[in-house]
C-alpha positions as CSV (number, residue, x, y, z in Angstrom):
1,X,38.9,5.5,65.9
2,X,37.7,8.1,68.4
3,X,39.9,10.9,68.5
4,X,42.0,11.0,72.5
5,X,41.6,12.9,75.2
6,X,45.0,14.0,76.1
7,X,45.9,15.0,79.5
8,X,49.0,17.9,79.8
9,X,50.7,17.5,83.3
10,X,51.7,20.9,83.9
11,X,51.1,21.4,87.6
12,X,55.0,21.7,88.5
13,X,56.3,24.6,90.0
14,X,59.4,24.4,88.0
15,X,62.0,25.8,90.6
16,X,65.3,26.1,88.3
17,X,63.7,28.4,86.1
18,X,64.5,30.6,88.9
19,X,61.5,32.8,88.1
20,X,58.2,34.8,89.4
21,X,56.9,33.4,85.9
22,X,55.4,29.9,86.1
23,X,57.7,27.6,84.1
24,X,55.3,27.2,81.6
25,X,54.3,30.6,81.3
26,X,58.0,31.2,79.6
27,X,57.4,31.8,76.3
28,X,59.4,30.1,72.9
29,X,59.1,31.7,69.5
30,X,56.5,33.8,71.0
31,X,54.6,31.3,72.2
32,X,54.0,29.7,76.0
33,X,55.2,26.4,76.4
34,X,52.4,25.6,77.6
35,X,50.6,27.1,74.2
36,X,53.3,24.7,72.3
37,X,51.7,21.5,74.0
38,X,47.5,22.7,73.8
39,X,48.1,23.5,70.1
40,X,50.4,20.5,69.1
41,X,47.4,18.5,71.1
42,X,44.7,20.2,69.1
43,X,46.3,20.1,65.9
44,X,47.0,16.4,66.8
45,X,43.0,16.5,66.5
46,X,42.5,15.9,70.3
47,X,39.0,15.1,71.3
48,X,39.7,17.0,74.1
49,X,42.4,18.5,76.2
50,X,42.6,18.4,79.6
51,X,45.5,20.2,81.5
52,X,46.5,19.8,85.4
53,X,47.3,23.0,87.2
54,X,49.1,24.1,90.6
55,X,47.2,25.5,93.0
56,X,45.6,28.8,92.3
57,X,45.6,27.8,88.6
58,X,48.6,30.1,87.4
59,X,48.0,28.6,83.5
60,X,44.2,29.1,83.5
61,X,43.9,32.6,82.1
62,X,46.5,31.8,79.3
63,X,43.9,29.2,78.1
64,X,41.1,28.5,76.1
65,X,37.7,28.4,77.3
66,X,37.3,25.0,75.9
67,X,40.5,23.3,77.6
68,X,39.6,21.8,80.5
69,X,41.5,22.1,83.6
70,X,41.8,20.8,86.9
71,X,44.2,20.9,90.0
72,X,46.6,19.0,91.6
73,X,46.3,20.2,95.5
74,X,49.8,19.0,96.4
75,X,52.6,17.9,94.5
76,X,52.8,14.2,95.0
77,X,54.0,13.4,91.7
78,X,53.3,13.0,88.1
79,X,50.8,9.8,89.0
80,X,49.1,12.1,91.6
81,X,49.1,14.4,88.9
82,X,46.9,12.1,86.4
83,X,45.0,10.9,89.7
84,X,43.7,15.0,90.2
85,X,42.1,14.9,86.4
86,X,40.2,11.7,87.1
87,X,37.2,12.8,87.2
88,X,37.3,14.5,83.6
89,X,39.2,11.2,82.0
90,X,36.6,9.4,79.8
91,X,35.9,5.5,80.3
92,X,36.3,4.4,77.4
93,X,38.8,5.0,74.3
94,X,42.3,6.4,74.4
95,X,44.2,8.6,77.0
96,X,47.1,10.2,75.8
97,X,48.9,11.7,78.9
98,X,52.3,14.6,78.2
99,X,54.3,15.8,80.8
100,X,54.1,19.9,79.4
101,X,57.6,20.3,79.7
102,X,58.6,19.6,76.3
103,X,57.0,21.9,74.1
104,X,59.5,20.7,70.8
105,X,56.6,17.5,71.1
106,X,54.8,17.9,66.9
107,X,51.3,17.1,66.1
108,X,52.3,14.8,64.2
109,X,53.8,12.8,66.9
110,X,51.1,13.0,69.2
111,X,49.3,11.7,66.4
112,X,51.2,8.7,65.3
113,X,51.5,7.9,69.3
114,X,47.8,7.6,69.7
115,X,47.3,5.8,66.2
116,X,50.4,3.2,67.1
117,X,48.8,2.4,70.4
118,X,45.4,1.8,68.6
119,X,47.0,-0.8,66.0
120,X,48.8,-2.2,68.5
121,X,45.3,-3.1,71.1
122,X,48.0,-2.6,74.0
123,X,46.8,-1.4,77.4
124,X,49.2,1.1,77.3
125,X,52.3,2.6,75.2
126,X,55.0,4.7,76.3
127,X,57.5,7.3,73.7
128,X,60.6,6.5,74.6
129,X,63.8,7.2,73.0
130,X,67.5,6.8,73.0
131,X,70.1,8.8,74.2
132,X,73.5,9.0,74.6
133,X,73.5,11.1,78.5
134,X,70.2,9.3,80.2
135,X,70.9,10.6,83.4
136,X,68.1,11.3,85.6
137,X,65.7,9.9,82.8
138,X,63.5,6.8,84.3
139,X,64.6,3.5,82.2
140,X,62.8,0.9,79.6
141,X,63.2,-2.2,80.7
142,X,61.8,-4.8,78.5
143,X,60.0,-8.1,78.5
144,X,61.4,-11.3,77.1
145,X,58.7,-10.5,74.3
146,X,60.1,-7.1,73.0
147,X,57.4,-5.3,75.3
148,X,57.7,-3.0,78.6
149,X,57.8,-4.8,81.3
150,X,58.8,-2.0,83.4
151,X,60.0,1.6,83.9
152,X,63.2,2.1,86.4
153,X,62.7,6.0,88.0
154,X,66.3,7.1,88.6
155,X,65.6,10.7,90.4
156,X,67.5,9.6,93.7
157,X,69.9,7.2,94.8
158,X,68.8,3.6,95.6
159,X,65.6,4.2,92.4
160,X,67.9,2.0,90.3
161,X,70.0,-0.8,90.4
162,X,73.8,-0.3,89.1
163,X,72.5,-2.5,85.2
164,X,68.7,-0.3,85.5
165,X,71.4,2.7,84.9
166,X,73.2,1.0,82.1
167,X,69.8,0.9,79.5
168,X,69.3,4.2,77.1
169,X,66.1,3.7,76.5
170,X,64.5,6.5,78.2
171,X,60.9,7.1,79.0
172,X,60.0,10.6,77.5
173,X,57.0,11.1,79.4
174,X,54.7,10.6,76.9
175,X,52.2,7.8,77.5
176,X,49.1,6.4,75.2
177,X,46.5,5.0,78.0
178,X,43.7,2.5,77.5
179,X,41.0,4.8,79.6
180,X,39.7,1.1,80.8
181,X,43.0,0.3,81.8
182,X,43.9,3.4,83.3
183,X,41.5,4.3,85.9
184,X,42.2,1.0,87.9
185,X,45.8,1.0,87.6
186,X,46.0,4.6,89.0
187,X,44.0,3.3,92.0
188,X,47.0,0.9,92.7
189,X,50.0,3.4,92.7
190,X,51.5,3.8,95.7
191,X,54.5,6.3,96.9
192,X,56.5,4.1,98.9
193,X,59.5,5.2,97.4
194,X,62.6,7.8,98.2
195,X,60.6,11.1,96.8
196,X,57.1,9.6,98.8
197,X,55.8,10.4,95.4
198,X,53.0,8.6,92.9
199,X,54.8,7.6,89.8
200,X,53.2,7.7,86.9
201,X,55.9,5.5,85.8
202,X,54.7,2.8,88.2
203,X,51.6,2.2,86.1
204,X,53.2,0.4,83.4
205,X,54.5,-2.4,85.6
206,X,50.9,-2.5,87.2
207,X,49.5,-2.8,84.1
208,X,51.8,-6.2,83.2
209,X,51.4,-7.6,86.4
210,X,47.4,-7.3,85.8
211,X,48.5,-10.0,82.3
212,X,48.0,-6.6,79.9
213,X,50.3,-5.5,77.3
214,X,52.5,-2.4,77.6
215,X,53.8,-1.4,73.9
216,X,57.2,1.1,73.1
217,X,56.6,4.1,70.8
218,X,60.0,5.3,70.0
219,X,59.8,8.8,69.3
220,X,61.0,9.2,65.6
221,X,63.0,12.7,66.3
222,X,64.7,12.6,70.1
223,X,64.8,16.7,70.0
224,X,60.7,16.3,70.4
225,X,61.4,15.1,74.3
226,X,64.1,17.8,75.3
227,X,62.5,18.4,78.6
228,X,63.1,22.6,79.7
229,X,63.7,22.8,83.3
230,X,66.2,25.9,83.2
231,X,66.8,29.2,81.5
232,X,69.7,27.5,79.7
233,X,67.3,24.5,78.6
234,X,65.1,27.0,77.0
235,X,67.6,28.6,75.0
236,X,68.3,25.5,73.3
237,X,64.9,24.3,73.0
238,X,64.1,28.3,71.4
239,X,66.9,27.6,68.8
240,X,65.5,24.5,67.8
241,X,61.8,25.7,67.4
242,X,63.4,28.5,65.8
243,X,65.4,26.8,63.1
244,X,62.0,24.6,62.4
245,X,59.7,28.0,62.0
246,X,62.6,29.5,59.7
247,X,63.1,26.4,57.6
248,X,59.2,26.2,57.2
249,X,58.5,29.4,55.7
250,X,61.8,29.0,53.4
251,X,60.3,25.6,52.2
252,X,57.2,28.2,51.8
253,X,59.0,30.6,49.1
254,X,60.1,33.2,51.3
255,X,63.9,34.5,51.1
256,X,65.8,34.3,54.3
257,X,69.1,36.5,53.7
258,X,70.5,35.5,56.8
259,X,68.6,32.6,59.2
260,X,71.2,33.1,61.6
261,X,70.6,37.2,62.6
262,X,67.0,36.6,61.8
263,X,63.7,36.1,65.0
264,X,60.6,34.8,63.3
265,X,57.5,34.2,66.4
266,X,55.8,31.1,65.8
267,X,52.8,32.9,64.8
268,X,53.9,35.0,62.2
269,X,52.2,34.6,58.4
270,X,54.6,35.1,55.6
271,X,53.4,35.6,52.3
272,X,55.7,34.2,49.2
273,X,58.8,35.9,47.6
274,X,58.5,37.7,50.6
275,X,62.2,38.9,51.6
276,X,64.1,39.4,55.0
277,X,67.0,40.8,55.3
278,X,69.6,40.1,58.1
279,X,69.3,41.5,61.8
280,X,65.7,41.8,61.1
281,X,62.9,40.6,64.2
282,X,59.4,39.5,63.1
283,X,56.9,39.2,66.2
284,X,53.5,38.6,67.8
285,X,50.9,37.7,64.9
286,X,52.7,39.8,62.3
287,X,51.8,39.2,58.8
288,X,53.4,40.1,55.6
289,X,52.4,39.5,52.1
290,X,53.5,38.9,49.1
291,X,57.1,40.2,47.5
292,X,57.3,42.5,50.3
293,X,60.9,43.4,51.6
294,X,61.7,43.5,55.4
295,X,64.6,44.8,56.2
296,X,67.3,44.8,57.4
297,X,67.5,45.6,60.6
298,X,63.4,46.0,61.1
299,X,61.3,44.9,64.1
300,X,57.6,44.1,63.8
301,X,55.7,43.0,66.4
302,X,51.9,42.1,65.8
303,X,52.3,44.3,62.3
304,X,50.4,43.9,59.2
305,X,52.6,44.8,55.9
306,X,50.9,44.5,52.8
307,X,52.2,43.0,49.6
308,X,55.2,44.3,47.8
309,X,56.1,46.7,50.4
310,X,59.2,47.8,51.9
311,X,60.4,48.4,55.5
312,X,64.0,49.4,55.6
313,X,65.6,49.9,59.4
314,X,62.6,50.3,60.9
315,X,60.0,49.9,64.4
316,X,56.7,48.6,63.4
317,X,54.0,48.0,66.2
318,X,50.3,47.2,66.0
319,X,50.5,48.8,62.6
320,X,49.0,48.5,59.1
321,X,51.6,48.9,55.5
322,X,49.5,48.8,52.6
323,X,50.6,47.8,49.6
324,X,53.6,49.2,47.6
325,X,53.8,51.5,50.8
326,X,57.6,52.2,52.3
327,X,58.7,52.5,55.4
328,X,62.1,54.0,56.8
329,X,64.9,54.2,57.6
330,X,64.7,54.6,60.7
331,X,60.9,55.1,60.9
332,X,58.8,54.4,64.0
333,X,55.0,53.4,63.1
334,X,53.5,53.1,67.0
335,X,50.2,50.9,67.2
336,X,46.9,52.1,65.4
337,X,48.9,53.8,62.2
338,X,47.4,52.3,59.0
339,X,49.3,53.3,55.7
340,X,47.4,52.9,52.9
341,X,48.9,52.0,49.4
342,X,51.8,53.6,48.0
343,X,52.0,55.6,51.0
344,X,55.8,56.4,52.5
345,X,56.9,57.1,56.0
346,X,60.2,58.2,55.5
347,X,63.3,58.6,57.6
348,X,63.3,59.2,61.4
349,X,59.5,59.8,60.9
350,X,57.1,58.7,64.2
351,X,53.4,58.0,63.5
352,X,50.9,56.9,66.1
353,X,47.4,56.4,65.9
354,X,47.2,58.1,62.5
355,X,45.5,57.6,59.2
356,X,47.9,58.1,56.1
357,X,46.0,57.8,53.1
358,X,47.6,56.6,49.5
359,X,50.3,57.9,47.9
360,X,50.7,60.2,50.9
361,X,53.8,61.2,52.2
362,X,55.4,61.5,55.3
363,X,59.3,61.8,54.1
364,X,61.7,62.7,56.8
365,X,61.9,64.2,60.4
366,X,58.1,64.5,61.2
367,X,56.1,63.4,64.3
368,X,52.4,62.6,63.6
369,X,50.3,61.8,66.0
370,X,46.2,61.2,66.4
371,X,45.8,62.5,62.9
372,X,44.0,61.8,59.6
373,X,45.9,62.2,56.3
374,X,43.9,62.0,53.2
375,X,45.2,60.8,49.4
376,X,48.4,62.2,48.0
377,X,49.5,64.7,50.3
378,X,52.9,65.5,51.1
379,X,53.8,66.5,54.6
380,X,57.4,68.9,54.4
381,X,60.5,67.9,56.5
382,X,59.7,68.5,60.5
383,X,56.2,69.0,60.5
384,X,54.8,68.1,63.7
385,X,50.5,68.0,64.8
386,X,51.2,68.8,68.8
387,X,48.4,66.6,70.0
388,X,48.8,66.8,73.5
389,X,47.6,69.8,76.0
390,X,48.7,68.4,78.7
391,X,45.4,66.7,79.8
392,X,44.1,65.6,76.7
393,X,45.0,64.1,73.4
394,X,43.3,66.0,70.2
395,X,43.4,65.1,66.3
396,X,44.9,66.8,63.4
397,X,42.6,66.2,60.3
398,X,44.5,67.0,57.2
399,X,42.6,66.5,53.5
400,X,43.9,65.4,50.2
401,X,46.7,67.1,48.2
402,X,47.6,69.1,51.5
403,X,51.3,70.6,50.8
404,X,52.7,71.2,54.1
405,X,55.8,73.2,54.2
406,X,59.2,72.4,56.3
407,X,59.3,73.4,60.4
408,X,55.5,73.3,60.6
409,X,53.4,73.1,63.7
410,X,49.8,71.5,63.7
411,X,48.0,72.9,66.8
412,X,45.3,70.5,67.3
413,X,42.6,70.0,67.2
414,X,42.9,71.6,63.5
415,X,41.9,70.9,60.1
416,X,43.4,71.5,57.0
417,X,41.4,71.0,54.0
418,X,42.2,69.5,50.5
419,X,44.3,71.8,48.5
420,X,45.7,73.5,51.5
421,X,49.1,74.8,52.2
422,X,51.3,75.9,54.9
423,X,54.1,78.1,54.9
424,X,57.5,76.8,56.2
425,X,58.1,77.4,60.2
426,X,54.1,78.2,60.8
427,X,52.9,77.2,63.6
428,X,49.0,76.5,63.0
429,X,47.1,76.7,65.2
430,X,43.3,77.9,63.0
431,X,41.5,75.7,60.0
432,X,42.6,76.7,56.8
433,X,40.1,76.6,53.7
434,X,40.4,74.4,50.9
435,X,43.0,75.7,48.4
436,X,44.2,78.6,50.9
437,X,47.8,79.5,52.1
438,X,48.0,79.0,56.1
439,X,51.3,81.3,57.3
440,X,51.5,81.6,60.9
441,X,54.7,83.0,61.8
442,X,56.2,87.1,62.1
443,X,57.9,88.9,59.7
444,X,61.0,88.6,59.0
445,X,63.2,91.7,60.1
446,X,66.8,92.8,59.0
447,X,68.6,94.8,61.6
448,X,71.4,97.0,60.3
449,X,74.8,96.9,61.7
450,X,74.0,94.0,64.5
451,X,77.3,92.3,64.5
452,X,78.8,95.6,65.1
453,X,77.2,96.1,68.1
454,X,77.6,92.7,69.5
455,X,81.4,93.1,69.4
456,X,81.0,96.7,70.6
457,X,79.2,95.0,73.8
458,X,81.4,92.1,74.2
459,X,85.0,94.5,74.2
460,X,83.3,96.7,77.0
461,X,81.9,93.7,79.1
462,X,85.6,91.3,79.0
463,X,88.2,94.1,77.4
464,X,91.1,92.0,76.7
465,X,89.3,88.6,76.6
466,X,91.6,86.7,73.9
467,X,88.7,86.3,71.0
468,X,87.1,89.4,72.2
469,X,87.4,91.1,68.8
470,X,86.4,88.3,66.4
């Protein structure tokens, strides 16, 4: 069987959302809806995916080069929708057509839908499903044979009659097309109806009336045609596609402590044995591998942790963990930080754009920024590199087994070489040798008597100021 073209409907402007965001454009799990229907399709094994925009083509730069698109210039309705990608439908083989508001639809039921209509040598085959609520769904009505004769569109009053509104079949708008079949019948539709819309729905009886067969596909999960039209709608469709992503990687071997505290993006790799722990967020194209422990409380967004590391109460964005590294509490790694293995950033510690090489260290209250650390150095409590002039950033190049020691300033551009030290509360602001002591800071100086004079000065500036003489 060739594999389908399949045709995404998405040129609604999707008005409840109640949004400068295109409908589509909202994102589930990380993901555009839109994105939820191009990759089910490709993952479907589409032989090519064709999706109809608005005007102006709001979805195109959120797509792949190799998805086709065309426009609907006015919104006449879902047939006038189909009728806009004409000329890119094939003449021959199968059409599968999704409205690409339901973005719970699988690969695997796109899929099955086009394989169902193949066995089947219908002209066409609609998804439909039952529900309990089908109002403002369009109605299956069935031929005496079991097949569609018809589908009932109940979007305004005097669509339907009275025992039309009774049936709970719905029509999911999902559709398997015969492209031979197709191309004539959408010639046919017409919009005399309430909305002066094109139907797409109007097709099927077309199709029957031509003596061709119309075939139901009932969708085998009803949660895959929840239809998002509101904000409300897409926090229900988010929970769903969130319980799926978290019960997929726990089939995988990872350890969920808590599913119900716990964000996982669509998109995020999980190695096994890996372990998150409650209130933790997992983001963007994150990746973590093997036995490595996230959490709790930790947000990483587009982060890549290594295996068997840990990051405890922690930010993590556009950064690398190595291995065995550990991160927090309360740590902030800010995009372009790699830590290499066994490496630490400790608590309240802020790294951007920095190199920390293995088994470094970078325990507690420190801010380090544009710099190079090389292997097994150990930067002291509240060392900071100032990076900034005011007009331009600079880097900090520290070397291996680099001792730095608590309250220490990094003036850079500076470089401390392997072996080097710093004396607590220096502010450096010159190179120091390999090996070599850097101090930076004055004397200390013990002035006799001091707190006798301050309460000397204080009696003759307030005399009788309660406290005066403490």
């Amino acid at each position: 069987m060739n594999a389908p073209v399949v045709v995404i409907l998405a040129a609604g402007h999707g008005t409840r959302m109640r949004s400068r965001t295109p409908k589509l454009l909202h994102t589930i799990c990380g993901r555009t809806m839109i994105g939820w229907i191009v990759g089910a399709a490709r993952a479907a094994g589409a032989g090519g995916v064709i999706v109809v925009d608005a005007p102006g083509e709001p979805l195109r730069s959120h797509l792949d080069a190799d998805v086709r698109v065309t426009v609907q210039p006015e919104p006449d309705g879902t047939g006038g929708a189909l009728r806009a990608a004409l000329p890119a439908l094939p003449d021959q083989g199968t059409v599968i057509v999704i409205n690409a508001d339901v973005p719970l639809l699988s690969a695997g039921t796109i899929r099955a839908l086009g394989e169902s209509h193949a066995r089947s040598g219908a002209a066409a085959t609609v998804a439909t499903s039952c529900v309990d609520d089908a109002a403002g769904w369009g109605r299956i009505v069935r031929a005496a044979d079991g097949g569609i004769e018809r589908i009932v569109e109940t979007r305004a009053p005097g669509d339907a009659t009275p025992a039309e509104l009774e049936i709970t079949e719905v029509n999911t708008g999902i559709y398997g097309f015969s492209a031979a079949a197709l191309k004539p019948a959408l010639a046919q539709l017409r919009n005399d109806n309430v909305q002066r819309e094109y139907y797409l729905t109007d097709v099927a009886a077309i199709i029957c009336a031509a003596g061709q067969r119309v075939e139901a596909f009932e969708l085998p999960d009803a949660t895959e045609s929840f239809n998002v039209n509101d904000r409300a709608q897409l926090a229900r469709a988010t929970a769903v596609a969130q319980r799926r992503i978290l019960e997929r990687h726990m089939l995988a071997g990872v350890t969920i402590v808590n599913p119900e505290t716990t964000v996982i993006d669509a998109d995020v790799s999980l190695g096994q044995d890996v372990r998150v722990e409650p209130g933790s967020a997992l983001r963007g194209s994150t990746r973590v591998g093997a036995g490595s422990v996230i959490g709790p409380h930790s947000t990483l967004i587009d982060a890549v942790v290594g295996a068997d590391a840990q990051v405890l109460h922690s930010y993590v964005v556009g950064a690398v963990v190595g291995d065995r590294a550990s991160v927090g509490p309360f740590a902030s790694l800010r995009p372009g930080t790699v830590l290499h293995a066994d490496a630490k950033a400790g608590t309240f510690v802020e790294i951007k754009n920095s190199e920390v090489g293995e088994r470094s260290k970078v325990p507690h209250l420190s801010y380090i920024g544009d710099a190079t650390i090389g292997e097994a150095t150990n930067i002291g409590a509240s060392t900071i590199t100032a990076n900034y002039d005011g007009a331009a950033k600079h880097r900090t190049t520290i070397g291996s087994r680099v001792r730095t020691g608590v309250d220490t300033t990094l003036m850079a551009p500076v470089t401390l070489a392997d072996d080097a030290y710093t004396g607590a509360g220096s502010v450096i602001t010159r190179d120091i040798p390999p090996g070599a002591l850097g101090v930076a800071r004055e004397r200390q100086r013990n002035i006799e008597g001091y707190a006798e004079r301050v309460r000397e000065r204080r009696q003759r500036e307030a005399p009788g100021t309660p406290g005066a003489e403490a």
